[in-house]
N, C-alpha and C positions, 0 to 999 in steps of 0.2 A: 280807293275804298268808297262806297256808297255816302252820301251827303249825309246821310238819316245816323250816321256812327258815332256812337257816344264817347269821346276822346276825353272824357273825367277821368277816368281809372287812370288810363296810359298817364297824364300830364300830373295826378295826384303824385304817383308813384314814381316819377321822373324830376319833379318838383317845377313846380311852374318859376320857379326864380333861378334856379339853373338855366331851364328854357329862356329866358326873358334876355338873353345875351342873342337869340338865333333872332328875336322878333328885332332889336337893334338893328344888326347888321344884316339879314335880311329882310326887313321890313314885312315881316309874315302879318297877315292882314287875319286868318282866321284858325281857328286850333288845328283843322286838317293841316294846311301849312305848316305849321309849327313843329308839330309832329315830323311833315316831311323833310322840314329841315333839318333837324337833331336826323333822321335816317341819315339825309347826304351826308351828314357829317362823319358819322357813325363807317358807312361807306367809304368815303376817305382816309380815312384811319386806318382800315383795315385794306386798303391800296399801299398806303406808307410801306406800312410797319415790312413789310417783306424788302423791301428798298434799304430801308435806316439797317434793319437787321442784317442785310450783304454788306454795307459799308462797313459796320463795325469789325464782322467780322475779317475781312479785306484788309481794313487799317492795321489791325491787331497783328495778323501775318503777316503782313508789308512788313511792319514793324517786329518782329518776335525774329521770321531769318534771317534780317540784317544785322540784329543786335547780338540775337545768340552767336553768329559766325564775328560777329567782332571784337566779344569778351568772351573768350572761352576760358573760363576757371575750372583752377586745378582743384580734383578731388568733387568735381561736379556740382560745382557752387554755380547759384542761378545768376545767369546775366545782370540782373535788372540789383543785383548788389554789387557790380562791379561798375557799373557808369559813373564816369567822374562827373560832378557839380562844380560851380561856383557856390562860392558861399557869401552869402548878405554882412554887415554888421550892428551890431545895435547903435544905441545911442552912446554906447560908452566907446567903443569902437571895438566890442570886441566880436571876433567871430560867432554867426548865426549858420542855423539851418533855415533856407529861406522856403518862405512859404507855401512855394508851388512842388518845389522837392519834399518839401516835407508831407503831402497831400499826396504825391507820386508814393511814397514810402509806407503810408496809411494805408494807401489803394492795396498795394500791395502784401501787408499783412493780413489784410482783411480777407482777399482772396488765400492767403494761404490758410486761415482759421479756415472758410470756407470749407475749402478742400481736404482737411482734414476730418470735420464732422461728419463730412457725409460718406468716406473711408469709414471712419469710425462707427457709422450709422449700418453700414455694413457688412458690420465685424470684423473688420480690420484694425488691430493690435498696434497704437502706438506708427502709424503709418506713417511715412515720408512722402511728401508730394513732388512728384514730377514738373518740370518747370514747364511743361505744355500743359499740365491738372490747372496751374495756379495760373498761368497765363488765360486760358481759357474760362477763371469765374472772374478774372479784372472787368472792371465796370470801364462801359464808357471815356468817363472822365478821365479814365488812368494815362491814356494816350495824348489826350489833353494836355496834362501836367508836363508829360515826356518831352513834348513840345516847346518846352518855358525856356525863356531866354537864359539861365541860369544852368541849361544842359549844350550851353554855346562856348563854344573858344575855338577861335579862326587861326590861333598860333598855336591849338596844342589838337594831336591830330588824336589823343588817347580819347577827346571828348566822341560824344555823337555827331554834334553839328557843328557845322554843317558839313561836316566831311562825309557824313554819310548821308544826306540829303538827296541826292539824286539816285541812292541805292534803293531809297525807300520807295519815293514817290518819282515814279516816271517821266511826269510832267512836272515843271515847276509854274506856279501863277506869275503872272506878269504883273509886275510893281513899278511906280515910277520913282523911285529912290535909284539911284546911280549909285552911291555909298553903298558900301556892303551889300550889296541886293537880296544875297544869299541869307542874313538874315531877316528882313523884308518878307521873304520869300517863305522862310520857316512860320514866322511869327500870321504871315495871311492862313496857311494852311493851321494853325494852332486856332484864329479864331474863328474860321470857318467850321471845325472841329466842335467847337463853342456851341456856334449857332447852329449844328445838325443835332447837338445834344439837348440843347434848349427847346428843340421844337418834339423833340422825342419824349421830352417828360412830359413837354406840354400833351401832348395826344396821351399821354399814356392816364391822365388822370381826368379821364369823360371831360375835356374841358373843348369846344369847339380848336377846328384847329389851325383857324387864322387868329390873328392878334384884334380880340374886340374894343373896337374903343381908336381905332387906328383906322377901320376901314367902316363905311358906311351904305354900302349899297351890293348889290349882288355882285356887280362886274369887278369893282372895289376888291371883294372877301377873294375872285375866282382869279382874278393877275396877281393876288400877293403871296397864292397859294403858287399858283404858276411860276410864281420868282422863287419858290421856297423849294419847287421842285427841280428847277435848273440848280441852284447854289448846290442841292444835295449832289446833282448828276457830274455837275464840275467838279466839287472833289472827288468822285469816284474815277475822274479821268485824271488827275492830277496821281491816286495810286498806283491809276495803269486804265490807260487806252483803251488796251485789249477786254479787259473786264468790264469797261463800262460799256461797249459793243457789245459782249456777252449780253450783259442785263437788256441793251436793248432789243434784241435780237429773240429773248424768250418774250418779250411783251408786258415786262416790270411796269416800265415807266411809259408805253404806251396805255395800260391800263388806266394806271395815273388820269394821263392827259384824258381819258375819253368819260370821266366823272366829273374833273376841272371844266365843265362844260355848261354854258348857261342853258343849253335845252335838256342833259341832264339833270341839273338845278331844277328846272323848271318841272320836270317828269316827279319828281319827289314831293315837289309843293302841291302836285295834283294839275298844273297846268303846262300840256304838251300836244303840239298836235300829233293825229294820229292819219296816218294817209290811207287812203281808199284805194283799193289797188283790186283789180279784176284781170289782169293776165301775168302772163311772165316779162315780158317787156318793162312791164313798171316795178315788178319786183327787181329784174335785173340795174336797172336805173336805180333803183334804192340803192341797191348794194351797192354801187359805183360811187353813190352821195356818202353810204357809210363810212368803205375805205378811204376815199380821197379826205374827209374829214374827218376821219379815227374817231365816229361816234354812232351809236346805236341808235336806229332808225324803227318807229311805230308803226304798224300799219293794221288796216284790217281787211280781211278777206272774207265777201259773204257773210258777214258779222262775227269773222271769228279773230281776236285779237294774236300777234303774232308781235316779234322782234327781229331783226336782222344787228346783229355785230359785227363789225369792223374784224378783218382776218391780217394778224401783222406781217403776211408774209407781203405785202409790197412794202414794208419797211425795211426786208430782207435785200433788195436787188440792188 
């Protein structure tokens, strides 16, 4: 944008104390900046969100075939009331609903009220929800809970886990506990689970969407986002290999990568270079700089501004 641009309205209406976490962690020096920063962000986010929303979706069905074919109730009673729990005790000793089941069971009515209004909303009379209706409004979280140590017994084969642990998830994480590894093994994938959902409310509420206050410099915000994109990409290889190939393969998470880029960064703050280029040979050479480094390359020709991006078919071979 022109230096002469008046960035009062935009930052009025954006609130400059919201903004004042971007000048933090990226040390934005002047309102253009500032501005560009909240873009990359803004950018970011909407790179995520296509990623977090396959996972979920991915976990959910990992989870939904393996459960529905393992509690088949008569008279077509939903799975997810037929999984046996452990139970807590209080202080007196008497038997409880503990806490994470009981938050599993929450999730679960909530999706069926769900699913029922919007039948209802309709015109559908008094509806019954299908257990794929109510499984499909389950919230994040509910997979979460599903995962609690409290849906474990290694002597009783009626529970979930671990007995059907490697029916879900393809891959198991590697733990150094020798004991029981198998639940190890549950309990990493429950809080990896955790932290893909923690980082998805965070984005979902305009809040930047590294942790401010934890990183302090541009390179700082650009590796913790990059660690935050692997953690997501290892669970989706932990549901299955194959599908995390998929994702790589249409250009999910190389999109990703080619924003998580400090000359990306730098293009948003308004400071990028832009290459001069007068034949084909140097265009060709860009494009060889783009692909080999999955980032989008400035140039001008003749004074006319251009872009070349990065093509993911050599991530294909």
């Amino acid at each position: 944008m022109p230096e002469t641009y008046d960035y009062a309205e935009p930052i009025r209406l954006l609130s400059r104390i919201r903004l004042s976490s971007y000048t933090t962690s990226l040390s934005t020096q002047t309102d253009a900046q500032l501005l560009g920063a909240y873009c990359w962000n803004l950018a970011i986010v909407g790179a995520f969100y296509p990623l977090i929303q396959l996972v979920e979706v991915a976990l959910r069905n990992a989870l939904h075939h393996v459960t529905s074919a393992k509690y088949q109730g008569a008279n077509g009673e939903y799975w997810f009331n037929l999984v046996p729990n452990r139970q807590d005790t209080d202080e007196n000793g008497q038997p409880i609903t503990a806490e994470q089941v009981r938050k599993f069971n929450d999730s679960i009515k909530t999706a069926k009220k769900s699913v029922r209004r919007n039948l209802e909303n309709k015109g559908i009379a008094n509806p019954i929800p299908t257990v794929d209706q109510v499984i499909s409004q389950c919230d994040f979280a509910t997979w979460e809970y599903l995962l609690d140590k409290h849906f474990y017994d290694g002597s009783d084969k009626r529970f979930l886990w671990p007995h059907e642990l490697t029916r879900v998830f393809r891959k198991l994480p590697r733990v150094h506990e020798t004991k029981n590894p198998m639940f190890h093994q549950r309990d990493a994938i429950r809080r990896r689970i955790e932290e893909v959902r923690s980082f998805r409310n965070r984005i979902s509420h305009n809040e930047p969407a590294w942790m401010v206050g934890s990183v302090h410099n541009k390179q700082g915000v650009i590796e913790q986002l990059i660690d935050k994109l692997n953690s997501i990409m290892e669970l989706l290889f932990w549901i299955s290999p194959k599908f995390k190939k998929y994702v790589m393969d249409v250009g999910i998470e190389s999109r990703i990568r080619q924003i998580l880029c400090m000359k990306e960064l730098e293009r948003y703050m308004h400071s990028y270079e832009r290459y001069e280029v007068a034949d084909l040979d140097k265009i060709s050479a860009l494009l060889a700089e783009s692909n080999n480094k999955n980032r989008r390359c400035y140039f001008q020709l003749k004074g006319i501004p251009g872009i070349l991006s990065p093509s993911n078919s050599y991530l294909l071979q």
